[in-house]
N, C-alpha and C positions, 0 to 999 in steps of 0.2 A: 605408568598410567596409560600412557600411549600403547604400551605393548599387549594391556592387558585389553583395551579397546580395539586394536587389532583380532586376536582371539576371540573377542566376542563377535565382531564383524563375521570372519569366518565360520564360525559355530552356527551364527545365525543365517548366513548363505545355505551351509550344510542341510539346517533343517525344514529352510524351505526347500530347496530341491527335492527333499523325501517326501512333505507334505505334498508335491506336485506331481510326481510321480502315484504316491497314493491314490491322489482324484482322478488321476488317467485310469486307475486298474477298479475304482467302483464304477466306471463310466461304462466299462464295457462288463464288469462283472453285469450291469443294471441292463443292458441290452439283450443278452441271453437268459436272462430270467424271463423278462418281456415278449421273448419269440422263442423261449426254449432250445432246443438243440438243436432245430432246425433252421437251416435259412429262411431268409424272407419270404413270403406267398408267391410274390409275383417273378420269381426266378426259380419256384419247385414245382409249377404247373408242365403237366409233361406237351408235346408239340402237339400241333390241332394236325388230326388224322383229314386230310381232306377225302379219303375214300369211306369214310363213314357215311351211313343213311341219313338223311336229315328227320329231324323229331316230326312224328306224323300231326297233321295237321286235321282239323276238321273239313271232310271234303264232303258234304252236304250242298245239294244246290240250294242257289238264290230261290228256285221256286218251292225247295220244299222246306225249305229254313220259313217261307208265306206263309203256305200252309199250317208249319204248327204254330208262327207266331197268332193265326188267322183261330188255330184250334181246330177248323173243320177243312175239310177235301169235298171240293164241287162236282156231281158225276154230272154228263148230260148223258140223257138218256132218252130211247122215244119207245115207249112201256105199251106197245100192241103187238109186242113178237114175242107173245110163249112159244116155248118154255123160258126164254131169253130173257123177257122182261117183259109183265105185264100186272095190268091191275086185278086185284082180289079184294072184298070186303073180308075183312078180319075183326074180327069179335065189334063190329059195328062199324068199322073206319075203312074209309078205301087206303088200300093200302099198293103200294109198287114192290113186285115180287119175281123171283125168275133166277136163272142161278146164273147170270151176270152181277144182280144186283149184290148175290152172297160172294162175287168174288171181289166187287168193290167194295164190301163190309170190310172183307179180311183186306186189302190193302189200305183202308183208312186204318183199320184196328194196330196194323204192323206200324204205321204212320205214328199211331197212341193219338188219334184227333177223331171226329164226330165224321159221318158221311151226309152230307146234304145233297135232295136228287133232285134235279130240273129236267123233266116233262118235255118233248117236242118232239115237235115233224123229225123222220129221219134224216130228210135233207137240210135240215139247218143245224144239223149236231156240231158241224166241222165251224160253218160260221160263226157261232158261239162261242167254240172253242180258239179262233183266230182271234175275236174280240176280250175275250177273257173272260165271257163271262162265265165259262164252265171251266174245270181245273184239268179235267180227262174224260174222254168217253169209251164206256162200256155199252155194246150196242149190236149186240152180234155184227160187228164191220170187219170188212173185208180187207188185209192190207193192201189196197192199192198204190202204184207210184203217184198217179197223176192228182191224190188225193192231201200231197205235198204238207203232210205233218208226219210226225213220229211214233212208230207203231212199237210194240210190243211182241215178244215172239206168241206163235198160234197157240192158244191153250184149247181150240175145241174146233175139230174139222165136224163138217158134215156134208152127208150128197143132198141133193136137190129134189125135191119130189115136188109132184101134179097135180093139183087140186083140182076135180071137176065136180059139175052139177054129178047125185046120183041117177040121176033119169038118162047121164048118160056113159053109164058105165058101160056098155055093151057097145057104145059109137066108137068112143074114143081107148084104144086099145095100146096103142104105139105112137111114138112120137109123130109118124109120116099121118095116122090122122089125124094131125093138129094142120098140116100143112094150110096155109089159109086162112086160119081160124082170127080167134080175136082172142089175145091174151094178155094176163096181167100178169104185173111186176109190180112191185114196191120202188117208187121215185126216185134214182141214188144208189140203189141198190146195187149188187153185183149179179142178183136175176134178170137184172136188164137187159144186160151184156149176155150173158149167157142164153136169153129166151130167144137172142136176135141169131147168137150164133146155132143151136140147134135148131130151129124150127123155121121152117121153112116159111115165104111169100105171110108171117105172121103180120094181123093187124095190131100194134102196140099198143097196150092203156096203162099209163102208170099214173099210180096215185101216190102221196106221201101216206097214206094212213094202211096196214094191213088188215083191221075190220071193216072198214070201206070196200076193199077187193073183195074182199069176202065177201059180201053182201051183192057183188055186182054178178060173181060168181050164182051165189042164190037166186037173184034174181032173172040171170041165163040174159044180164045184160054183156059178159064175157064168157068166153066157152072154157078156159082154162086157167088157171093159174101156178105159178113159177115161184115156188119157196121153198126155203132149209126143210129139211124131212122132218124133223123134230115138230117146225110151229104145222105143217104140213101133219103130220100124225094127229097131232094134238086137234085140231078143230074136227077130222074127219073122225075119229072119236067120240066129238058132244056132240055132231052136228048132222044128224038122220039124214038130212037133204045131201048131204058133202063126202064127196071120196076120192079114195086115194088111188088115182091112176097105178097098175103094175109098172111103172118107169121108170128110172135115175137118172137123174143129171149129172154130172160129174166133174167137178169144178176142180183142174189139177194144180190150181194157185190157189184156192181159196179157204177160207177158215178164219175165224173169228182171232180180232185183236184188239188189246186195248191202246189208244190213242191217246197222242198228246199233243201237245202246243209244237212247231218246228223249233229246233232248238232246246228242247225238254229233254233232254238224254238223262240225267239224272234222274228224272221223274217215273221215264222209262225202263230205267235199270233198276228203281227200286221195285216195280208193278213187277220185272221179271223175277225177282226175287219171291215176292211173294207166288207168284204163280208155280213157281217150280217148287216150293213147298206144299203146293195146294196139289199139284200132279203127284210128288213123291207119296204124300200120304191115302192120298187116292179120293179126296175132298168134292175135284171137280166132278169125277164121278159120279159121287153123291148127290149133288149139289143139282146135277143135270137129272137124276132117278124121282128126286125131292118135288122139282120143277115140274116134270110133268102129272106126277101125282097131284098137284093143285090145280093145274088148268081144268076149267070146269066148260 
């Protein structure tokens, strides 16, 4: 009995040991069913290339990320310099028009947000725009340095011409018969500078408004006036009393830009975007042809 209980002891070691062996060999058959024929994840991931590019990032500025959360883009503008910018009544409504204002259409429109326009003196465009209350301005301006905001590259030169009374077109011939005289400029302007440096012992009158000179002009309360040839064409044009000196001015910095807040390089780099769309397809062109066809 003893020996037979012996036997059994053994027999029964025996089949435990199999049975134990067993559970080892489903334990790891149960693992690579689990992760298949592969190793684990986190030791088949290949090495981080640190010369890779990193994933682009949205690089839109703070001020124009404003703008669309805003929906519209603020111009200042001061709307008495056709072909530039000026007022027209349109099918009843006064209306702000000039092929500045279709180059700020098309840079809100590339934006995909509304253009809203604020009206003023030419010399408080920059104020406005320091305070924020304007987003950019388009304004026929000149980029100056001392003017200490962000400019846009030139999308439109032009020379300078003379507006005189016509009674005295036979007086004033050349620049040297200004010598003396009493001449206008526009406030801010870059005719200022210009009027001071060609013309000689000149008596200065600047005003903020260009229909104002105008009229000072008409009334031969000044003998000349100092303006872009375009807004210069354009009123000697409608304007029987008004003509355009044979002279040019010639301004070898100057040419119209659009302005921004200091600091707005984005804002700036998108305006150049659109303008050199606006050049390649030959827009501004148009845009300038369109302009004076409407000054009345």
């Amino acid at each position: 009995m003893k020996k037979f209980s012996k036997m059994a002891a053994i027999i029964s070691f025996i089949l435990i040991m199999v049975l134990l062996f067993t559970a080892c060999g489903k334990k790891v058959s149960t693992d690579v069913e689990e992760n298949g024929d592969q190793p684990p994840a986190d030791t088949s991931q290949p090495p981080v290339d640190t010369d890779t590019e990193p994933t682009p990032v949205d690089d839109e500025s703070p001020k124009i990320k404003e703008i669309k959360q805003a929906g519209k883009i603020v111009l200042g503008t001061s709307a008495d310099y056709p072909p530039y910018e000026f007022h027209k009544e349109i099918d009843g409504k006064d209306t702000i028009v000039g092929f500045d204002i279709e180059i700020a259409k098309e840079i809100a429109k590339d934006l995909g947000v509304e253009l809203e326009i604020k009206d003023m003196d030419f010399d408080g465009l920059l104020l406005a725009l320091n305070a924020e209350k304007v987003d950019f301005v388009i304004a026929g301006m000149t980029p100056k340095p001392e003017r200490d905001v962000e400019f846009s590259k030139i999308y439109y030169k032009a020379l300078q011409g003379i507006l005189i009374h016509a009674d005295n077109k036979d007086v004033y011939k050349t620049i040297d018969d200004l010598t003396g005289k009493r001449i206008g400029a526009q406030k801010g302007a870059i005719q200022e500078d210009l009027a001071k440096e060609e013309i000689k012992d000149l008596k200065l009158k600047a005003l903020a408004k260009i229909p104002d000179l105008v009229l000072e002009v008409k009334h031969k309360k000044i003998d000349a006036l100092v303006m872009e040839m375009p807004v210069a064409e354009a009123y000697a044009a409608n304007n029987d009393d008004l003509f355009l000196m044979p002279v040019e001015l010639i301004d070898e910095e100057g040419g119209s830009a659009v302005a921004a807040k200091r600091g707005e390089k984005g804002l700036i780099d998108f305006a150049n975007k659109t303008l050199d769309r606006l050049e390649k397809d030959g827009s501004i062109e148009r845009f300038v042809i369109e302009a004076v066809e409407m000054v009345e």
